[in-house]
C-alpha positions as CSV (number, residue, x, y, z in Angstrom):
1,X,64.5,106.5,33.0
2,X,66.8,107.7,35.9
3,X,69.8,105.4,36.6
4,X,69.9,103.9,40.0
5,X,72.9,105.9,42.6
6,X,76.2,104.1,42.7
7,X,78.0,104.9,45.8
8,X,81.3,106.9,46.7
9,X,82.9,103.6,47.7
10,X,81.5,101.8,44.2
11,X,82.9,104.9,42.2
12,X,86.2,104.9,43.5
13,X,86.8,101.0,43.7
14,X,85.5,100.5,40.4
15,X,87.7,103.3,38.8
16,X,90.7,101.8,40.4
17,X,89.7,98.1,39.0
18,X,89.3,100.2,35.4
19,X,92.1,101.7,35.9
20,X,94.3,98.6,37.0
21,X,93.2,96.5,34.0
22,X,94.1,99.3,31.8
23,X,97.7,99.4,32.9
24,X,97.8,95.4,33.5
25,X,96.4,95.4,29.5
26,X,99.5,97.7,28.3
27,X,101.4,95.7,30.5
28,X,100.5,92.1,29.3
29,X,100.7,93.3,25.4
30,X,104.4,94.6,26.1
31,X,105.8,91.6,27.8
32,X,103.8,89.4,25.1
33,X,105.3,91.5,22.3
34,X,108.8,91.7,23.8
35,X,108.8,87.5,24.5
36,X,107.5,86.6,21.0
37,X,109.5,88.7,19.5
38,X,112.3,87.3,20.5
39,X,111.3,83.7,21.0
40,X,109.7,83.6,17.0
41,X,113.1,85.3,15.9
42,X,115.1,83.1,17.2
43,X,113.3,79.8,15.3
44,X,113.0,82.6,12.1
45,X,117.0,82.8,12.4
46,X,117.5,79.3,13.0
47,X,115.3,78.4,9.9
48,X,116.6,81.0,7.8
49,X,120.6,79.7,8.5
50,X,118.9,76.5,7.7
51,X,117.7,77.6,4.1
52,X,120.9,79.4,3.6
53,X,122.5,75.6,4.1
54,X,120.0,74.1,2.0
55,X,121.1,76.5,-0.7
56,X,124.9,75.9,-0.8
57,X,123.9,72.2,-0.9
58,X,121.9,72.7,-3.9
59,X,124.0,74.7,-5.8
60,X,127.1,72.3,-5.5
61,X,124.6,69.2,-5.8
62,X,124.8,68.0,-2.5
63,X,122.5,65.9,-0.5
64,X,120.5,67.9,2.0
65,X,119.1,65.1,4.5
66,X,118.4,66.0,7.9
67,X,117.8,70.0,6.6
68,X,114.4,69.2,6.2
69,X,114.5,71.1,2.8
70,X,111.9,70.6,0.1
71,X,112.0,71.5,-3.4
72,X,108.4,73.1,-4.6
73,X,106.4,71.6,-1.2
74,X,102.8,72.0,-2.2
75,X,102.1,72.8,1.7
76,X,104.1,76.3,1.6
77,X,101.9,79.2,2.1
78,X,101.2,81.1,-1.0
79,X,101.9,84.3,-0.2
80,X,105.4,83.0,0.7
81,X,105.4,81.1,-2.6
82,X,105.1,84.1,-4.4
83,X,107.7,85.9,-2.6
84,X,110.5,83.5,-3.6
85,X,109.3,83.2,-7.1
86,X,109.7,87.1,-6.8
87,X,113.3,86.7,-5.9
88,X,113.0,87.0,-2.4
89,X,113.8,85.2,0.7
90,X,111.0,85.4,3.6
91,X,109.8,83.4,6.3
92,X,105.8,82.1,7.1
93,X,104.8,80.4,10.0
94,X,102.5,77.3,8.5
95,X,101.7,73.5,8.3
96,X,103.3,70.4,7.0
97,X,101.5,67.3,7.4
98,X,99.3,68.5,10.1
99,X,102.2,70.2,12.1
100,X,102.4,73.7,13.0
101,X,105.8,75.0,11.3
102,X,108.1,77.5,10.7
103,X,109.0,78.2,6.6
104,X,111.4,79.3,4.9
105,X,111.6,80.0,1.0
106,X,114.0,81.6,-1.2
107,X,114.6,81.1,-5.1
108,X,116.6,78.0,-6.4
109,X,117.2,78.0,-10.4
110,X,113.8,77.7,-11.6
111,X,112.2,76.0,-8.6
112,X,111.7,77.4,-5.0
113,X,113.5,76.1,-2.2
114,X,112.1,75.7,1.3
115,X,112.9,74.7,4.5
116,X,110.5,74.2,7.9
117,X,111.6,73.6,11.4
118,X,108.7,72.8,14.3
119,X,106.9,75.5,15.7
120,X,104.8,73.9,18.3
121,X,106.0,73.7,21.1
122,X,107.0,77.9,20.3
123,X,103.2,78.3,20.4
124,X,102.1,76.4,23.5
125,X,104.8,78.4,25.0
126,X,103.2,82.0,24.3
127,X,99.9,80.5,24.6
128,X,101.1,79.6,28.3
129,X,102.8,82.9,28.5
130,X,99.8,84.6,27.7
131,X,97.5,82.7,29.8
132,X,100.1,83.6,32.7
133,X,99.7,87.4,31.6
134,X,96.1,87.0,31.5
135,X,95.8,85.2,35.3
136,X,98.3,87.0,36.9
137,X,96.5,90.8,35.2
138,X,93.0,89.7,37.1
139,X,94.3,88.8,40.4
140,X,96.3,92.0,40.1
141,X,93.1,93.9,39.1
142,X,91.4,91.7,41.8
143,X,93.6,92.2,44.6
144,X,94.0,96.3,44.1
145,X,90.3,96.3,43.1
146,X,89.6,94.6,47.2
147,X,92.1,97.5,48.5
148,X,90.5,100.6,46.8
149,X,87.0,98.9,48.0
150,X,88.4,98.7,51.6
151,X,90.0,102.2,51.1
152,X,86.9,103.8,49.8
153,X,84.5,102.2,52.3
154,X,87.0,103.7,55.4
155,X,86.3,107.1,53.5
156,X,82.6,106.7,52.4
157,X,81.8,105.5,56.4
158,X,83.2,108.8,57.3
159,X,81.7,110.8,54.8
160,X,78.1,109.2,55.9
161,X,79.0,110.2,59.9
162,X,79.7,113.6,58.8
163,X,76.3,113.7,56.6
164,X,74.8,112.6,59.4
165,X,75.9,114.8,61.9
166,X,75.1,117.5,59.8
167,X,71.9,116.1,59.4
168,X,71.2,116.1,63.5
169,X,72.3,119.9,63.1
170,X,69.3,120.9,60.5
171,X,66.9,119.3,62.3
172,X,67.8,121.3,65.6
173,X,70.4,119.5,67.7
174,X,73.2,121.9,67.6
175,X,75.3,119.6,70.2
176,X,75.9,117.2,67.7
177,X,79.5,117.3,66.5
178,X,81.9,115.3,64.3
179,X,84.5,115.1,66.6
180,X,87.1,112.2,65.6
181,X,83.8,110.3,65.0
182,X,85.2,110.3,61.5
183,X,88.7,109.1,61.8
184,X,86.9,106.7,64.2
185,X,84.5,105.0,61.4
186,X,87.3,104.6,59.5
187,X,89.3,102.3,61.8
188,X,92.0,104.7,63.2
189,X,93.4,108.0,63.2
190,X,93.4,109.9,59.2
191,X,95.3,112.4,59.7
192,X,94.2,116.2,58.5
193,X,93.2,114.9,55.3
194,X,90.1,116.4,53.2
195,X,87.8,114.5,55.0
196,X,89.0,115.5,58.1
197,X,89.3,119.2,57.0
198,X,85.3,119.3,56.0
199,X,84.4,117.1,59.1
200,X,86.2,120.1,61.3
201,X,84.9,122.7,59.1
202,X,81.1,121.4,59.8
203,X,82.3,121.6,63.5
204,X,83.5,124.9,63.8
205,X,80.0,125.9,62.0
206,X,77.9,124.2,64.1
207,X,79.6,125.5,67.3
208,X,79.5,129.0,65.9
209,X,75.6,128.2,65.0
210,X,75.1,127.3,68.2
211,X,77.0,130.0,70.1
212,X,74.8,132.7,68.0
213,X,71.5,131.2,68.7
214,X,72.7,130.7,72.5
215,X,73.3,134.9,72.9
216,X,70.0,135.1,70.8
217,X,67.9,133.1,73.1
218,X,70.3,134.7,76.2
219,X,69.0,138.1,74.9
220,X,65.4,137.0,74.4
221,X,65.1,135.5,77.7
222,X,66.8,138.9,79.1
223,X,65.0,141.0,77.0
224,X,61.6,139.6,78.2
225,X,62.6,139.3,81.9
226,X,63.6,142.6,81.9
227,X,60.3,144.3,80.6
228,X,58.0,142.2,82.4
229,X,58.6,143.8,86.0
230,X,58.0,147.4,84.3
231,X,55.3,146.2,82.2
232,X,53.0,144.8,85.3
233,X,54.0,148.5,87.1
234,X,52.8,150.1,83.7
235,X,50.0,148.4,83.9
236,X,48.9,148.9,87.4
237,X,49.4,152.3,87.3
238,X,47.5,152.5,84.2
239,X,44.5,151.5,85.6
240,X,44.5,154.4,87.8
241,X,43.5,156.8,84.7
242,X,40.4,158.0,84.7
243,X,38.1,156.8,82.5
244,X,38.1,157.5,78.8
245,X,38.8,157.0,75.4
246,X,43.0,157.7,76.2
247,X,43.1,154.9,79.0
248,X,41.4,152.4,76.8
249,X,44.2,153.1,74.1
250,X,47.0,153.1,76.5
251,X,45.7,149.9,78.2
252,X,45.1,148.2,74.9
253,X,48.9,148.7,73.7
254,X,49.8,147.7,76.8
255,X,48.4,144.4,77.2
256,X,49.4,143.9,73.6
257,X,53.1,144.3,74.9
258,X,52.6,142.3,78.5
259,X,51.2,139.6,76.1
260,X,54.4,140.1,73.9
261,X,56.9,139.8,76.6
262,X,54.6,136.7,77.4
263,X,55.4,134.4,74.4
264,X,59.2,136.0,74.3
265,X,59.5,134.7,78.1
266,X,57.6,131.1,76.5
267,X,59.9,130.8,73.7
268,X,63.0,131.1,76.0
269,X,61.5,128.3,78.0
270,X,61.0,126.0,75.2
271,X,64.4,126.5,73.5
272,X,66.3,126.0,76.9
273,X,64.7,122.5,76.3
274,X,63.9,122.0,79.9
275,X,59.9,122.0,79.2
276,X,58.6,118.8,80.0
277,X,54.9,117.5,79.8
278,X,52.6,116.7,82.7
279,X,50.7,114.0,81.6
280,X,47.4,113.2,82.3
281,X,44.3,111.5,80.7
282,X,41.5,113.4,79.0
283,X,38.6,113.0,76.6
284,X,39.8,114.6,73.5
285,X,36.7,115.9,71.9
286,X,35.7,117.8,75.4
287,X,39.3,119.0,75.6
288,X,39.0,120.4,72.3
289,X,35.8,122.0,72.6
290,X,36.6,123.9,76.1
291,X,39.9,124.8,74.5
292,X,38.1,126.4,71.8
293,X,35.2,127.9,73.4
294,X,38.2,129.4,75.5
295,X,39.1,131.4,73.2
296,X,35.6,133.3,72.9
297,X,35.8,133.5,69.4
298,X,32.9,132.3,66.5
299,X,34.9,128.6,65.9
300,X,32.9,125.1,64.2
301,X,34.2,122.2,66.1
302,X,33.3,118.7,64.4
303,X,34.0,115.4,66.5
304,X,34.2,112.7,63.7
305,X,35.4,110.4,66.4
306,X,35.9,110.6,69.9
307,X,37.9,108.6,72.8
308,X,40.3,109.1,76.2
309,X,43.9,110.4,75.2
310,X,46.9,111.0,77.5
311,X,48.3,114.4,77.3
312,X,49.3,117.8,78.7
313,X,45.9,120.0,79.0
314,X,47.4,123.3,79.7
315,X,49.9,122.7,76.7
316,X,47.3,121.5,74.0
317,X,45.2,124.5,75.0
318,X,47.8,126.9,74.5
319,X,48.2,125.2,70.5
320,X,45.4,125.1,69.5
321,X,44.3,128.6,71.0
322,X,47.4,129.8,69.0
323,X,46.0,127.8,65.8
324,X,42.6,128.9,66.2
325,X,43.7,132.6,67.4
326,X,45.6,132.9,63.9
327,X,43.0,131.1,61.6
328,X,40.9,134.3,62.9
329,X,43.3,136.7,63.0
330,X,45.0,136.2,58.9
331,X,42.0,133.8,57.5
332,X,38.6,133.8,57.1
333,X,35.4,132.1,58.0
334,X,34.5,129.4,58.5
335,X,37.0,128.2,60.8
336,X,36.2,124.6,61.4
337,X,38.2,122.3,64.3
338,X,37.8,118.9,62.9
339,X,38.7,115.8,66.4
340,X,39.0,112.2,64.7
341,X,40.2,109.6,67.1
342,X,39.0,106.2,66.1
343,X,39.7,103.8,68.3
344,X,43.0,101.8,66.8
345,X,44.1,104.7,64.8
346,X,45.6,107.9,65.1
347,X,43.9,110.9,67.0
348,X,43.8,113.5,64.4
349,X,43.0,117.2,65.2
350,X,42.5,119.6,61.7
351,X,42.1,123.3,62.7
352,X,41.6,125.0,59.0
353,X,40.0,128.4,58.2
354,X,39.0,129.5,54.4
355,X,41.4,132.7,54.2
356,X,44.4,133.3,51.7
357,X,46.2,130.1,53.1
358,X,49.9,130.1,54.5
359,X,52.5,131.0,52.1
360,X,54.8,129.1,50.5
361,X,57.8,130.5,52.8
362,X,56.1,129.3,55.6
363,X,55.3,125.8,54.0
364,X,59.2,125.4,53.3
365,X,60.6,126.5,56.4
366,X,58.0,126.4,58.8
367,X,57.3,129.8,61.2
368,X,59.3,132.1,61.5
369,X,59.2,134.5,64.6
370,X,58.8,138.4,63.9
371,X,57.5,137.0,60.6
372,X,54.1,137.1,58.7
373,X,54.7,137.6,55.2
374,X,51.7,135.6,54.1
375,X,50.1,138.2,51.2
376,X,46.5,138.9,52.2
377,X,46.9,137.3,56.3
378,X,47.3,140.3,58.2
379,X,50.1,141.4,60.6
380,X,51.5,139.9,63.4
381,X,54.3,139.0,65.7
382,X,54.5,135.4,64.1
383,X,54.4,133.8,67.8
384,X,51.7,132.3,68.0
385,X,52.5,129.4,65.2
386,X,56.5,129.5,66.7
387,X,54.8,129.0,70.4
388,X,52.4,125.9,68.8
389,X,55.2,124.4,67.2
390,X,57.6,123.7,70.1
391,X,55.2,122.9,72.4
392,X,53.8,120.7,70.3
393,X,57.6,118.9,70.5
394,X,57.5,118.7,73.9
395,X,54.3,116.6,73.5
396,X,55.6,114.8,70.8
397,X,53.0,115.9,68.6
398,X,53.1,115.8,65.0
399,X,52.2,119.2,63.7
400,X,51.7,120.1,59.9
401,X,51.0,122.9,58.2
402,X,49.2,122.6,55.2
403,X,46.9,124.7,52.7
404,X,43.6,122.8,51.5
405,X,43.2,121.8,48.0
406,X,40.1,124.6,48.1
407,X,41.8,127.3,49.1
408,X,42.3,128.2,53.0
409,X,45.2,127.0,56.0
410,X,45.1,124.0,57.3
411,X,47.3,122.5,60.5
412,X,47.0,119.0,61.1
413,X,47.6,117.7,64.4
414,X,49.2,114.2,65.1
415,X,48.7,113.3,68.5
416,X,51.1,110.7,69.3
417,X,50.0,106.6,70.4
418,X,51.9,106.3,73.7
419,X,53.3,108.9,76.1
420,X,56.1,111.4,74.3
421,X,59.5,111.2,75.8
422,X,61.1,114.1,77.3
423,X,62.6,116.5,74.3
């Protein structure tokens, strides 16, 4: 069974708690070792100059009142009973008549002689002492425990903006920086600690991420401004060939390339993120159908369920003639458009063809352009899916690519509820 996550902030407060017990422990067991020591010595000394007394006064035969000696006291621990019978003097802490006491026993002629003073009120003391130790170690581990909690929450809160900054970067918005967003979450300036290093560090990529892409689309849009003007002269002149196998070949590659410099020009357009939808409201399952009949090619379409959607026509056409141009072009037949849009739910369009399917690359990342390394589905400029894809964000539509459990590609289409907001 997997254990449930424990937070940065849990780690590190926790470890600081653990770690302030541990020194109050060692702490508390030193000053309670040190104090008894000396406090139980000092009654142990006492007692023992008493015994010492006691002894003086029993060898010369003198009373011992107020000594609190005892000659052979039934109540004397055993283990000091043998000790003096041994020949030896020692000292037991024990009980006489229900007291807590202090012995002392050491041989007398043929008899053991022993001598008690109170005891006590020496344990309540190091049972206070120790309850002092114990009181003032948890509001010690208490107190750090709060201030490595509110120290590790400043750093976990700017930990989780960084994360999510660099989150806003994978899914495409390269303006999204750090910044002292950071230091910010955390209540104040940090200084160039770690957290500030990666938090710059995630910066610097995403503005070198950025600046790359920014030449690459610069060059794209170029690139493709550049050969269109040529390209239409090209192709006017082209047509003044005479007929013939040649012309059709030369005209061929060249609206192959016209259409190239096409979607290069399209893509520049929808990465500048300007694009913006011109609403409008249509049937969907007559939409669909002239969108594929459009593209003159042998295409099932299946209504499931029909009804009036609001969306960009010229848009929508352009996906799903994309879709349905490469379910030809890399699958195989059938390809089927499936329209369900039941009133109340979610208009659905499924455009799936029964070829090799897309390839696991493709599934991962999404489309790549200049890309089709799908094993069995044909060559290409891997556009068309790139093209679908952002214009589908600019309606806000949810598009999917998928590969059915039978074999074959399948894109799913997600048309949103209301009207999509500007990108």
């Amino acid at each position: 069974m997997k254990r449930p996550a424990v937070s940065l902030r849990w780690k590190i407060a926790l470890t600081v708690m653990a770690v302030s017990c541990a020194v109050a422990a060692v702490l508390g067991a030193l000053v309670h070792n040190a104090v008894a020591r000396q406090t139980v010595g000092q009654v142990r000394k006492e007692t023992s100059a008493n015994l010492g007394t006691a002894l003086d006064l029993f060898e010369y035969g003198t009373s011992r009142e107020g000594l609190n000696s005892l000659l052979d006291p039934p109540q004397l621990p055993a283990a000091l009973r043998r000790l003096a019978r041994s020949g030896e003097h020692g000292t037991m802490v024990g009980t006489y008549r229900g007291r807590l006491v202090m012995w002392a026993a050491a041989p007398a002629d043929r008899h053991v002689m022993a001598v008690w003073s109170p005891y006590g009120n020496t344990h309540r003391s190091l049972d206070k002492l120790d309850t002092a130790i114990l009181g003032s170690a948890v509001l010690a581990a208490a107190a750090v425990a709060l201030a490595g909690l509110f120290l590790a929450q400043r750093i976990s809160r700017r930990l989780a903006t960084t994360a999510a900054v660099a989150r806003r970067i994978t899914a495409g918005d390269l303006d999204a920086r750090v910044g002292n967003g950071a230091d910010a979450a955390g209540g104040g300036s940090a200084g160039q600690d770690e957290v500030a290093a990666v938090a710059a560090a995630l910066d610097s990529v995403a503005g070198s991420l950025q600046r790359r892409l920014q030449a690459e689309q610069r060059f794209t849009a170029d690139v493709a401004h550049e050969l269109r003007t040529p390209l239409t002269g090209i192709l006017a002149s082209a047509e003044l060939l005479p007929e013939g196998r040649p012309k059709e070949m030369i005209n061929d590659r060249l609206r192959a390339l016209h259409r190239l410099t096409e979607d290069l020009l399209e893509i520049s357009r929808l990465d500048s993120g300007t694009e913006r939808a011109d609403l409008d409201a249509y049937d969907l399952g007559t939409l669909v159908e002239g969108s594929v009949r459009a593209t003159g090619l042998d295409t099932v379409v299946r209504i499931a369920a029909d009804r009036v959607i609001e969306t960009d026509r010229r848009r929508l056409d352009r996906i799903l003639a994309n879709l349905v141009i490469n379910a030809h072009r890399h699958g195989r037949p059938p390809v089927v458009v499936t329209v369900d849009a039941p009133p109340g739910g979610p208009a659905i369009i499924e455009v799936r063809d029964h070829g090799p399917g897309y390839s696991a690359d493709l599934l991962e990342h999404g489309p790549q352009r200049f890309r089709t390394d799908a094993p069995g589905r044909g060559k290409g400029h891997g556009l068309g899916l790139t093209i679908a894809v952002g214009q589908s964000a600019v309606l806000g539509i949810d598009l999917r690519f998928t590969n059915a459990p039978d074999g074959g590609a399948r894109t799913i289409l997600r048309l949103p509820d209301a009207a999509p907001r500007a990108p």
